[in-house]
N, C-alpha and C positions, 0 to 999 in steps of 0.2 A: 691577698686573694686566697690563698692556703688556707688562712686562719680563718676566711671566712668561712668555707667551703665544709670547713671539720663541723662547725656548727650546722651543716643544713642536713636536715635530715637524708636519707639516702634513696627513701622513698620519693619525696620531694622534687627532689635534684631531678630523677627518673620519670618522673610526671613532668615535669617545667621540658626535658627535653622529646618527649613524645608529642605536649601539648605545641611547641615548636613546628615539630615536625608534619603533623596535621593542620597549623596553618599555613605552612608551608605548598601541602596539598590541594589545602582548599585555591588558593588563591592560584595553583598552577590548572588547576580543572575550572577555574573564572574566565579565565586568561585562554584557554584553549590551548592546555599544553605548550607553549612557548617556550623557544629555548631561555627564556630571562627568568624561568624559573627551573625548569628541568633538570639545569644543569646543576644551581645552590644545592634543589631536594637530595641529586643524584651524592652531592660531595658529602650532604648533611647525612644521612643515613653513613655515608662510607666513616664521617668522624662517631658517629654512635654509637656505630658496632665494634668501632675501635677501642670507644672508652670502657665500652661493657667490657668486651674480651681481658681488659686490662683490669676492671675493677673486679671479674669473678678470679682471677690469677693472683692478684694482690689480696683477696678474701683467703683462696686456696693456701696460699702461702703463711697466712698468718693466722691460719688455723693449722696448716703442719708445724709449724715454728710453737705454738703452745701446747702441742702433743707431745714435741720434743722437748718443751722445758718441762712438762710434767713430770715426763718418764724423770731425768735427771734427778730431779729434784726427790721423785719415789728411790731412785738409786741413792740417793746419798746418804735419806733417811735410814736404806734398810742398811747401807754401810755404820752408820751410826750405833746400831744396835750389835754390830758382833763382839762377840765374846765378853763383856765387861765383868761379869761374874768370872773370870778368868784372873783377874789382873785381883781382886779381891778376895782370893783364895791366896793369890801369892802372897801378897802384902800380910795375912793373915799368919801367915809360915816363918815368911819374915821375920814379924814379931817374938816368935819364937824361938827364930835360930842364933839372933844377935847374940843373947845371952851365955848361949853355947856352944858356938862353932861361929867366931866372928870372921874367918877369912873365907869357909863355906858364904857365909851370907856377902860378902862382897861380890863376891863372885857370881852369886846370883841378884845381886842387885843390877851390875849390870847389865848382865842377860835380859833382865826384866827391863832397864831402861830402853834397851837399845829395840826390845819388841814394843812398847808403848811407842818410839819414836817412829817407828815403823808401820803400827797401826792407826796412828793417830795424824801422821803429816800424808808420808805415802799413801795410805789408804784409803785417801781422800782422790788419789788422781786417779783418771781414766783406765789408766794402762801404769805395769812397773813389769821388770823383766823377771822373766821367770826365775832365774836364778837367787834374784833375791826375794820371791815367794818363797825359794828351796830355804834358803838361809833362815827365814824367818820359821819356818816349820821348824829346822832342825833345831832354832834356840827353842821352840817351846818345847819338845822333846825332851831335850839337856833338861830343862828346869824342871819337866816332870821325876827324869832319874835322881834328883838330886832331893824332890820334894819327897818321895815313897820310901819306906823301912823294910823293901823286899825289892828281891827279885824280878825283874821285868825284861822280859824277849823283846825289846823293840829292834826291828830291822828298818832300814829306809834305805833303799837303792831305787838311785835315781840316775838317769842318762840322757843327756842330751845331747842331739847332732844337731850336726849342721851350725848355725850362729844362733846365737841366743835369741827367743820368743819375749813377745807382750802378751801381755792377759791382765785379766781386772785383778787387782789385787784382792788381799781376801778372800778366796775363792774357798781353799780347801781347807783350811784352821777350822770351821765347823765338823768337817768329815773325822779330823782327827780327835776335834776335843768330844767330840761323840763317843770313838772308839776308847777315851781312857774315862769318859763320864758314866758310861753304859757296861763296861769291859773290865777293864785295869783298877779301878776305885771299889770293886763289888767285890772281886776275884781276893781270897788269901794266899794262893799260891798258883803256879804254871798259867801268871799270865801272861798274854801274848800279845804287843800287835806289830803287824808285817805291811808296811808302806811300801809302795812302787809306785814310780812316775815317768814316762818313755817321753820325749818331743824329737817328731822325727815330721817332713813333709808337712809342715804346717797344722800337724795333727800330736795334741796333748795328752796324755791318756794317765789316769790316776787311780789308782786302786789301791784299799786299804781292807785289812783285813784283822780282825778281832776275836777273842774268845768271851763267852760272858758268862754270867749264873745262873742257869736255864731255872732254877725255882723263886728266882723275885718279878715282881711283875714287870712286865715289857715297859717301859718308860721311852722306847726310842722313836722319834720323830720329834713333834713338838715345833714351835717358835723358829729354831735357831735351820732345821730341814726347810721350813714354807720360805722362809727370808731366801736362804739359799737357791732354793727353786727361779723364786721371783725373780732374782737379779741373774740367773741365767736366762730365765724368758727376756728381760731386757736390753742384755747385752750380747747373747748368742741366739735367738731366735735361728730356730732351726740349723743351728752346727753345735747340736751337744744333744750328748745322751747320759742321762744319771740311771744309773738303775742298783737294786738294792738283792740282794740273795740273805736268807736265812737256815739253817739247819737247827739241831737240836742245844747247840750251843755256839755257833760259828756264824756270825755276823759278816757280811762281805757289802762294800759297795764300789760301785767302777763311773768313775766320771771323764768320760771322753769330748776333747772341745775342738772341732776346727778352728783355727784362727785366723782362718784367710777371710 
């Protein structure tokens, strides 16, 4: 009976039970109101309104349920796209450091694995603890001190109370590979960048802060900022705030997430 029912149109179905219903009518206003029909009309309407109520609720449902696989499936895309120009610089470095410094490049091989394993399995799931978002920052970090032939101010002080937080993975690996793509890569000398991250009351809060070459031209935002945006709009609608400060060489952005 299922199987037939998928087949009839839905129009149909809603005409066949109206047209029911109207002879139902007729023949109680033939009859002179009699209860030997009064009472089928009265029960037939009470099943009609029932099956509508149920079939706009089961429509309702299965158009929230395809908003939700959208979004998801837009989440996963744009998880797809972070940083891979990231991992191909490395490997590039790589190339170069075997030859000369083969226990440096071990060293950073694994660093390098252990963030692929990281952005590639983990960063696939809903949620990972914040702690090993810190971790994963701090190996890209490492591999940048280790990739550069100067000096570089990196700080990162990080603090968390209370028990450790969920958040979407990947969240801030753009913020940072911004601040050494824009910053630290331009700069010959006194560069800087100065990372903080507070979770305290169900509240994240993350600020990174940069030096750059105030005479090349602005190159920041781009791709890697919109993606970033998006997957907040998706995942924290209205419990986050990004925002961005500029000076005449001093780059600042502050990204705060409720996670409740």
């Amino acid at each position: 009976m299922k199987k037939l029912v998928r087949f009839i149109p839905m129009w149909l179905l809603w005409t066949g039970f109206v047209g029911i219903g109207v002879v139902i009518i007729a023949f109680n206003d033939f009859f002179g109101e009699s209860e030997l029909f009064g009472i089928p009309a009265f029960l037939y309407f009470i099943l009609v309104f029932f099956l509508l109520i149920r079939w706009i609720f089961k429509q309702a449902r299965a158009v929230l349920k395809l908003k939700n696989e959208k979004a998801k499936t837009e989440l996963l895309h744009l998880k797809s796209q972070v940083n891979p120009h990231f991992f191909f610089n490395m490997l590039n470095n790589l190339y170069g450091l075997v030859g000369k410094d083969s226990e440096k490049a071990q060293e950073l091989i694994l660093k390098l694995s252990d963030m692929m394993r990281y952005s590639i399995y983990d960063g696939q799931k809903e949620t990972v603890l914040l702690s090993e978002e810190i971790n994963y920052l701090q190996n890209y970090i490492e591999l940048h001190k280790m990739r550069y032939h100067k000096a570089i101010d990196i700080v990162f002080n990080h603090e968390i109370t209370d028990n450790d937080y969920k958040i979407m993975p990947l969240l801030y690996i753009i913020l940072l590979e911004n601040a050494f793509k824009h910053g630290v890569e331009n700069l010959r000398e006194n560069a800087y960048v100065y990372i903080t991250m507070t979770a305290k009351n169900k509240q994240v809060n993350f600020g990174i802060e940069n030096n750059f070459d105030n005479t090349l031209e602005d190159e920041s935002g781009g791709i890697g900022l919109n993606n970033l945006k998006r997957r907040l709009e998706l995942v924290y609608p209205k419990k986050h705030t990004l925002s961005f400060s500029k000076t005449e060489d001093v780059y600042k952005v502050q990204l705060n997430i409720n996670t409740l």
